[in-house]
VOTI-177154 format. One record per residue: residue in three letters; x, y, z of N, C-alpha, C in turn. Coordinates in pm, whole numbers, plus 50000, padded with zeros to 5 digits. Each point is the difference from the previous one (the first is absolute). Layout:
N
{r 'Ala' {X Y Z} {X Y Z} {X Y Z}} ...
This chain:
200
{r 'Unk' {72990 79572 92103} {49856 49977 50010} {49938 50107 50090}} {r 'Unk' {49863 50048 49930} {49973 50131 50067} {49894 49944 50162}} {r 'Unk' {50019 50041 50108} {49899 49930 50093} {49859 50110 49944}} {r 'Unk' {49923 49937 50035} {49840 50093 50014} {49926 49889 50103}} {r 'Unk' {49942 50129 50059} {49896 49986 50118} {49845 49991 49947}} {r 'Unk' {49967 49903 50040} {49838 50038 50013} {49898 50033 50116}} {r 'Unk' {49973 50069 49989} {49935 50034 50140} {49863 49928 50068}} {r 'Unk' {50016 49846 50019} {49941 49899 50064} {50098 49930 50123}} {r 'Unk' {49915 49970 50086} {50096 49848 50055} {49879 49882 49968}} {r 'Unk' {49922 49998 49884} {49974 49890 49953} {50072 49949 49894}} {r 'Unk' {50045 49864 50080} {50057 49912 49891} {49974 49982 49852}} {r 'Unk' {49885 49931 49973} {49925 50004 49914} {49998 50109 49892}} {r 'Unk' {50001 50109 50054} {49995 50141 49870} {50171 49984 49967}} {r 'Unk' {50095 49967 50082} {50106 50015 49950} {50027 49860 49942}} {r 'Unk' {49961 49896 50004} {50053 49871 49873} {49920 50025 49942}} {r 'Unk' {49859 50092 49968} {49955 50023 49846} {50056 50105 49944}} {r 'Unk' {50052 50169 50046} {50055 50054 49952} {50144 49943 49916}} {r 'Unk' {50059 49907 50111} {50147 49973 49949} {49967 49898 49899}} {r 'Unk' {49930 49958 49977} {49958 49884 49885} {49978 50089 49888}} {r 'Unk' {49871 50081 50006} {50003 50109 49853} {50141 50061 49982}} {r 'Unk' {50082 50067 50053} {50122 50055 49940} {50069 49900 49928}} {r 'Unk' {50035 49848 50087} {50087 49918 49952} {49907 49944 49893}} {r 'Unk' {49882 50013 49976} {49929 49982 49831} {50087 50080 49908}} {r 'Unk' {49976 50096 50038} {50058 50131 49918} {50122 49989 49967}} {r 'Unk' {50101 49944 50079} {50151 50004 49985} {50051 50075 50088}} {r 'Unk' {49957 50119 50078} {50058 50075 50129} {50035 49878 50097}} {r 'Unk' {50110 50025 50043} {50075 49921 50110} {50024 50072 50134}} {r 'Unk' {49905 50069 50018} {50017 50097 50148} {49995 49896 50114}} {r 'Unk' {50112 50091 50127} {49968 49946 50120} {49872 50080 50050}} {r 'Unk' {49897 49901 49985} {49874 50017 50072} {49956 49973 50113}} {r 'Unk' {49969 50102 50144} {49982 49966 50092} {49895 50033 50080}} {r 'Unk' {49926 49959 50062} {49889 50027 50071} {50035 50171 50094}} {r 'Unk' {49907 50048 50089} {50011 50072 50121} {50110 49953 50128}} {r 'Unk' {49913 49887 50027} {50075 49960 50103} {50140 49955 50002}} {r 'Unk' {50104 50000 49889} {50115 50053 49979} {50035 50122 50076}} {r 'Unk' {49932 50075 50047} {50018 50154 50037} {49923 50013 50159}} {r 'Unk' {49988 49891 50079} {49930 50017 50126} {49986 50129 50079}} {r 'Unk' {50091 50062 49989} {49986 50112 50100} {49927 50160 49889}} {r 'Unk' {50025 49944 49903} {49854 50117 49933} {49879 49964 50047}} {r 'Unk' {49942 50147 50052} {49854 49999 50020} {49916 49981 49859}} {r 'Unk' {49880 49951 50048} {49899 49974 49853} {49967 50171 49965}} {r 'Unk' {49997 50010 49918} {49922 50146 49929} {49900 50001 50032}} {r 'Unk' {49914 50104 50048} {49842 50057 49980} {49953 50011 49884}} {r 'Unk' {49888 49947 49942} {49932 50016 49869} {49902 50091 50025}} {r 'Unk' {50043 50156 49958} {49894 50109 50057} {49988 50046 49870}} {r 'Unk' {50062 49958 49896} {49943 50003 49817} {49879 50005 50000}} {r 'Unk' {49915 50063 49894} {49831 49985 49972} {50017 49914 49809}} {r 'Unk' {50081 49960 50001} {50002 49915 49910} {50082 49867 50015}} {r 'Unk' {50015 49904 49894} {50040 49892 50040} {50179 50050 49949}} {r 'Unk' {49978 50064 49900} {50134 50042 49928} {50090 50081 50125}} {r 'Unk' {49939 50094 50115} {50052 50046 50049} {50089 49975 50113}} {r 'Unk' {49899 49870 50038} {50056 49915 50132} {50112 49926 49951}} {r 'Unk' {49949 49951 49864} {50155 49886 49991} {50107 50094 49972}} {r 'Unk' {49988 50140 49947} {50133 50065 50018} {50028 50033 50129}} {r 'Unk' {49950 50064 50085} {50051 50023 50135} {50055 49869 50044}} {r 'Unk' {49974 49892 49993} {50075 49872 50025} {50061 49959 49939}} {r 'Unk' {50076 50054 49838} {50110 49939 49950} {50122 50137 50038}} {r 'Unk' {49940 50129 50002} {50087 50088 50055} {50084 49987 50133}} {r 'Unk' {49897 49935 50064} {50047 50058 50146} {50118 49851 50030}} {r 'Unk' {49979 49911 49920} {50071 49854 49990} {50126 50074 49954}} {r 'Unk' {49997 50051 49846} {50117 50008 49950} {50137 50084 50027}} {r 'Unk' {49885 50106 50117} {50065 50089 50129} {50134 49937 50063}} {r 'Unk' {49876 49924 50074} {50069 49940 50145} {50100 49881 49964}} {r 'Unk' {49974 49955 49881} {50100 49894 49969} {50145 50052 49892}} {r 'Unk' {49941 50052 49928} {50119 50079 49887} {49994 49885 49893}} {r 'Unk' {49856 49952 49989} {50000 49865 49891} {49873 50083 49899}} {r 'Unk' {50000 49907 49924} {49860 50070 49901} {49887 49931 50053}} {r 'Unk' {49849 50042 50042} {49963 49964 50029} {49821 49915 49949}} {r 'Unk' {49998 49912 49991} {49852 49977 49961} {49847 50039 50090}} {r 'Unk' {49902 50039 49932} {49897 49967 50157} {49897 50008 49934}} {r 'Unk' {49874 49906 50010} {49845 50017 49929} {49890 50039 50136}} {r 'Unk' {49908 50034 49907} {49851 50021 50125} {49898 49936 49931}} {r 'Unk' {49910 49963 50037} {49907 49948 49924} {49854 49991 50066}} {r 'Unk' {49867 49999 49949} {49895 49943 50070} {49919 49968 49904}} {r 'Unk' {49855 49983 50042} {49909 50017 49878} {49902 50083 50009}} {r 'Unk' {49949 50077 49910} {49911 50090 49907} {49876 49963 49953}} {r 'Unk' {49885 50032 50080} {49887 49932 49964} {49918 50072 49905}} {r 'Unk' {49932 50028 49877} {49992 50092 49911} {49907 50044 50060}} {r 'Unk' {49889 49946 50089} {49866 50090 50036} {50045 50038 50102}} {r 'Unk' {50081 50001 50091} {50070 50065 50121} {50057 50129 49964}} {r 'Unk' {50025 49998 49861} {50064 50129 49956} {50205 50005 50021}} {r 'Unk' {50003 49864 49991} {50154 49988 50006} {50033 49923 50171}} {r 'Unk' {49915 50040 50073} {49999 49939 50153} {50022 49844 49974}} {r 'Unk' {50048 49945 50147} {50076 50072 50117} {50182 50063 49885}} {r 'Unk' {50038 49924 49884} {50092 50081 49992} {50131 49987 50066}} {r 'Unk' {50042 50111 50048} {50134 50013 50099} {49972 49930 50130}} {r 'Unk' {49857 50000 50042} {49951 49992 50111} {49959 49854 49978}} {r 'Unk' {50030 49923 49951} {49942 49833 50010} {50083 49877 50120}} {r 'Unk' {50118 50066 49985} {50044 49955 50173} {49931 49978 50110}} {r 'Unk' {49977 50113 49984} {49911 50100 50138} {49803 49990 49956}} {r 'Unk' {50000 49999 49922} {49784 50004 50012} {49936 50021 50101}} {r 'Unk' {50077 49858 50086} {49878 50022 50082} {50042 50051 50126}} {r 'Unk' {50160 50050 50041} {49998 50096 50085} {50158 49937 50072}} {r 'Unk' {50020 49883 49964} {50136 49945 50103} {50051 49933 49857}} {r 'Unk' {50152 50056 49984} {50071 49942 49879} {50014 49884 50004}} {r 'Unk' {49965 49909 49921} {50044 49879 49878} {49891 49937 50138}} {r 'Unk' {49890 50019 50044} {49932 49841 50000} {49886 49996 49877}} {r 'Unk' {50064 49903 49959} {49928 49968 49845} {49878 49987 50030}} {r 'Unk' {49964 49889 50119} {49873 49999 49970} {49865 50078 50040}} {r 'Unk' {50041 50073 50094} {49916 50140 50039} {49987 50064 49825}} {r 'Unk' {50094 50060 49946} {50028 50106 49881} {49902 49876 49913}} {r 'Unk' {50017 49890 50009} {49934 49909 49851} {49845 50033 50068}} {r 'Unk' {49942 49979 50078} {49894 49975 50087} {49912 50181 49996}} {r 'Unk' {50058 50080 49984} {49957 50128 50010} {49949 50051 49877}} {r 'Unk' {50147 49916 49875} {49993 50064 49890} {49822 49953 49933}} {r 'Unk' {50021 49833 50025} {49856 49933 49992} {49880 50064 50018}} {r 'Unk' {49994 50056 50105} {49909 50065 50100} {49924 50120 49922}} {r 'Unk' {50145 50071 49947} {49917 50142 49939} {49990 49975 49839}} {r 'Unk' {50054 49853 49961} {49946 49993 49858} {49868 49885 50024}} {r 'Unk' {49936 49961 50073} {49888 49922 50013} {49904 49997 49923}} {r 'Unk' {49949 50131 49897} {49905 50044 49977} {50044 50062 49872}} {r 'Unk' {50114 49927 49904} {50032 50030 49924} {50014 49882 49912}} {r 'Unk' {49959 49960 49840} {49983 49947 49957} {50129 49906 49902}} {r 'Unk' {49941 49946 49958} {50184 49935 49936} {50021 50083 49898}} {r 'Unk' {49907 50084 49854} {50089 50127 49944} {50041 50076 50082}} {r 'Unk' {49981 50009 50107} {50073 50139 50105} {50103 49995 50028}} {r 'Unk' {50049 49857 50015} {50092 49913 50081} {50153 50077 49959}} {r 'Unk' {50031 50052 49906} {50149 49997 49920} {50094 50099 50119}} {r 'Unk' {50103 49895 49968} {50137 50082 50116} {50138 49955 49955}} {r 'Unk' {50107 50063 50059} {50136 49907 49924} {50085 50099 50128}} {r 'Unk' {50113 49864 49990} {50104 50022 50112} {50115 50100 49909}} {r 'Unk' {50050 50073 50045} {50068 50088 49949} {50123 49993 50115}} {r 'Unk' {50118 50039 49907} {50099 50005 50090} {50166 50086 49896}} {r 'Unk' {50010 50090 50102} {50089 50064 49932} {50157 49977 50079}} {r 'Unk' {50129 49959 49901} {50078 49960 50043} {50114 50162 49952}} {r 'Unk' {50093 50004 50127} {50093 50074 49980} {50110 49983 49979}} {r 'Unk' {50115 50047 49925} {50128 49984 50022} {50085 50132 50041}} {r 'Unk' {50094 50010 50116} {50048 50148 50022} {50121 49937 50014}} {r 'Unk' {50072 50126 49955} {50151 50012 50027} {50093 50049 50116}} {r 'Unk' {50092 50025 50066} {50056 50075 50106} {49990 50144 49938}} {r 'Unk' {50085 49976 49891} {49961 50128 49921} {49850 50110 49952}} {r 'Unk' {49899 49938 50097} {49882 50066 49968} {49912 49942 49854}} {r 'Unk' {50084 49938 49908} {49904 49970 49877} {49926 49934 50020}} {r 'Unk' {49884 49945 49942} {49852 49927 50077} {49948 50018 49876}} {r 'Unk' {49945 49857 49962} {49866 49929 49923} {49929 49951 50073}} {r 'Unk' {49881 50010 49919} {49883 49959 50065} {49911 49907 49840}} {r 'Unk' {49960 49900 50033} {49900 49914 49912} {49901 49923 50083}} {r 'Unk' {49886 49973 49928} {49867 49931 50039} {49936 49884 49962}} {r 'Unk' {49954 49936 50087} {49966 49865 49910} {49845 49989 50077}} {r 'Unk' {49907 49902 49894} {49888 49987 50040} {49951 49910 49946}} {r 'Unk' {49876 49953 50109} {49920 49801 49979} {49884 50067 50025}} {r 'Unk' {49911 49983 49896} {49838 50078 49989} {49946 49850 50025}} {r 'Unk' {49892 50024 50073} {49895 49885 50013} {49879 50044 50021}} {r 'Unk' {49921 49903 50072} {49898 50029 50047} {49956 49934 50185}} {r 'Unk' {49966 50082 50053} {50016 49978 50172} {49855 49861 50033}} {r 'Unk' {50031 49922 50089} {49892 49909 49989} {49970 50030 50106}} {r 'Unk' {49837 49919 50045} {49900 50068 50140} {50074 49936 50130}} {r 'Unk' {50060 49865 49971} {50101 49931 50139} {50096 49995 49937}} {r 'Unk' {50070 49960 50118} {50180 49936 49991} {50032 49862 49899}} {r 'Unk' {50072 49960 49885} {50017 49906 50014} {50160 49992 49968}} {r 'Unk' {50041 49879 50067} {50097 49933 49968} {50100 50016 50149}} {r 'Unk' {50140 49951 49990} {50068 50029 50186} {50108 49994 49911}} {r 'Unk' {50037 50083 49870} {50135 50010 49984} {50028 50181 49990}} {r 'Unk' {50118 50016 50032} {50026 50163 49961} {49929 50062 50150}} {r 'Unk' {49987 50113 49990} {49954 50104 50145} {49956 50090 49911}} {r 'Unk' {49930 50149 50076} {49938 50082 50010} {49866 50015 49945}} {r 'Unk' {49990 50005 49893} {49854 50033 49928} {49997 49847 49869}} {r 'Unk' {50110 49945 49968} {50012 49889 49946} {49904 49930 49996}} {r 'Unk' {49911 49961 50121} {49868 49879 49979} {49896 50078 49940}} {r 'Unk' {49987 50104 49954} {49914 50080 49911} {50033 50034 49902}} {r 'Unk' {50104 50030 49954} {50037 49996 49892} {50009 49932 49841}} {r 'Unk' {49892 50003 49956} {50018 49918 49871} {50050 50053 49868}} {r 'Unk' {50129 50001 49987} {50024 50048 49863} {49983 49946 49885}} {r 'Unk' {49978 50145 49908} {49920 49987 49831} {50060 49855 49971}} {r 'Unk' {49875 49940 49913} {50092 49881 49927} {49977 49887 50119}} {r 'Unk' {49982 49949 50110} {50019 49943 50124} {49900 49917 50016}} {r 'Unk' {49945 49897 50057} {49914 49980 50086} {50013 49966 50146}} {r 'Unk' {50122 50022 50046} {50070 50007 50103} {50019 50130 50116}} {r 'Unk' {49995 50022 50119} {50094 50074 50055} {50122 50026 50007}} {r 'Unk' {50082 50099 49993} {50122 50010 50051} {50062 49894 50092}} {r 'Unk' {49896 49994 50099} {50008 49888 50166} {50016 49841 49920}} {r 'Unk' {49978 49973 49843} {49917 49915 49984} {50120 49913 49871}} {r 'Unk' {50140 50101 49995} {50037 50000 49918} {50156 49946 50059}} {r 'Unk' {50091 49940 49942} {50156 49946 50073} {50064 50162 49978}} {r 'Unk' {50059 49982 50056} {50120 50137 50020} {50051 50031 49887}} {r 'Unk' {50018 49882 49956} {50106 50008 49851} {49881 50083 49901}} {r 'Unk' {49892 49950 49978} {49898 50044 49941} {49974 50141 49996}} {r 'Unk' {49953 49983 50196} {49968 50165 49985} {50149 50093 49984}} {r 'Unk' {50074 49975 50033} {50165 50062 49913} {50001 50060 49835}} {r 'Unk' {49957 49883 49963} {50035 49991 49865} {49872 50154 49922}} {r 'Unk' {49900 50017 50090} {49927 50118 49939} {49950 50118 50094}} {r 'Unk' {50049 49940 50158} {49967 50151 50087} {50104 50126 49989}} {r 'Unk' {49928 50131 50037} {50039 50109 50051} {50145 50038 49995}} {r 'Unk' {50028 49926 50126} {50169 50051 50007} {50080 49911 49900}} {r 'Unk' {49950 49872 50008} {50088 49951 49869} {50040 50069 49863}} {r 'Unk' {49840 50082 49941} {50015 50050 49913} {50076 50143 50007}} {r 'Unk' {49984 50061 50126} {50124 50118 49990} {50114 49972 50078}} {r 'Unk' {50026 49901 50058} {50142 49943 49997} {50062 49956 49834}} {r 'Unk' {49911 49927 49940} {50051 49998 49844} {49993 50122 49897}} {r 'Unk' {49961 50131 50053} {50010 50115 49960} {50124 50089 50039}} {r 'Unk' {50050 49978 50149} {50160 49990 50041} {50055 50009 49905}} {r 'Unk' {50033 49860 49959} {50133 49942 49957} {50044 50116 49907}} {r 'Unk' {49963 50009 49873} {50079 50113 49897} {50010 50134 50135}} {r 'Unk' {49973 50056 50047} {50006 50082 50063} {50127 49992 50144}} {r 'Unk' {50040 49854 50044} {50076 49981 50080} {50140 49982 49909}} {r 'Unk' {49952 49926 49827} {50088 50010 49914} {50112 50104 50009}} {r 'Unk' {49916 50103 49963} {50038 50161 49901} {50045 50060 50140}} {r 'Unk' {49960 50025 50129} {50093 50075 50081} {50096 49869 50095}} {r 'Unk' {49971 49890 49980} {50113 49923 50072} {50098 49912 49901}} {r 'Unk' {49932 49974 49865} {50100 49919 49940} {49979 49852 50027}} 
């Protein structure tokens, strides 16, 4: 059994990753980051989302001698011009407090109407080898951004988020739900043939 790394120590991304493979029939030992404590986290100094999750499945599959997984993700506001992007962590100036970044994003779309509204979470997942080989695939949840927050499920930009088809938030939706049609789900299920064909 082949081990592979994913480059989280959230739980959560690793019993949904290891759930899509074992859909698939892959039987990998799947393991979080924190398997690997004394690796430092990678810098995401990528200007794309594709770029960061390779520097973080490379630098994994380095230090461990395993194959490695790693995604990036944010969301893309279409009248922002792709913003915040790479930068949706960060918006509003100190990484991951959601609600500063939700509160800012609000702020500078105030004055923008609901056709204006369109955005989608994008997230590009990597797979690298020790050997240097590396895929890269993308997955994406188009919606439309609402003027407040609703709902207290999920984090980051989630309580704004209403995807196509929806009358719901992301925030607004069970896990299983938003699973079954967000972002990384969908390029974690873009993986699989690809973890297939170079792992077997």
């Amino acid at each position: 059994m082949t081990r592979l790394i994913l480059a989280t120590r959230n739980t959560h991304k690793v019993t949904e990753l290891r759930a899509i493979l074992a859909a698939a029939g892959l039987d990998h030992d799947l393991v979080g980051a924190d398997t690997y404590p004394d690796i430092p986290d990678v810098k995401e100094t990528g200007v794309t989302f594709a770029e960061n999750a390779l520097l973080k499945a490379h630098a994994l599959a380095q230090a461990t001698g395993h194959p490695a997984i790693a995604d990036d993700s944010g969301l893309c506001v279409d009248v922002l011009g792709g913003a915040p992007g790479i930068f949706s962590a960060r918006w509003a100036g100190t990484h991951g407090d959601d609600r500063a970044n939700l509160d800012l994003l609000l702020a500078q779309l105030a004055d923008i109407d609901d056709t204006h509204r369109g955005a989608h979470f994008a997230c590009a997942a990597a797979l690298a080898l020790p050997d240097g080989t590396e895929r890269v695939v993308e997955g994406r949840l188009r919606g439309v951004l609402r003027h407040a927050p609703s709902g207290t499920g999920g984090f980051g930009y989630d309580p704004i988020l209403q995807p196509e088809g929806e009358t719901r938030t992301c925030a607004e939706m069970t896990p299983e739900e938003k699973n079954a049609i967000s972002h990384r789900g969908e390029a974690f299920r873009a993986l699989v043939p690809v973890v297939g064909e170079l792992l077997g």
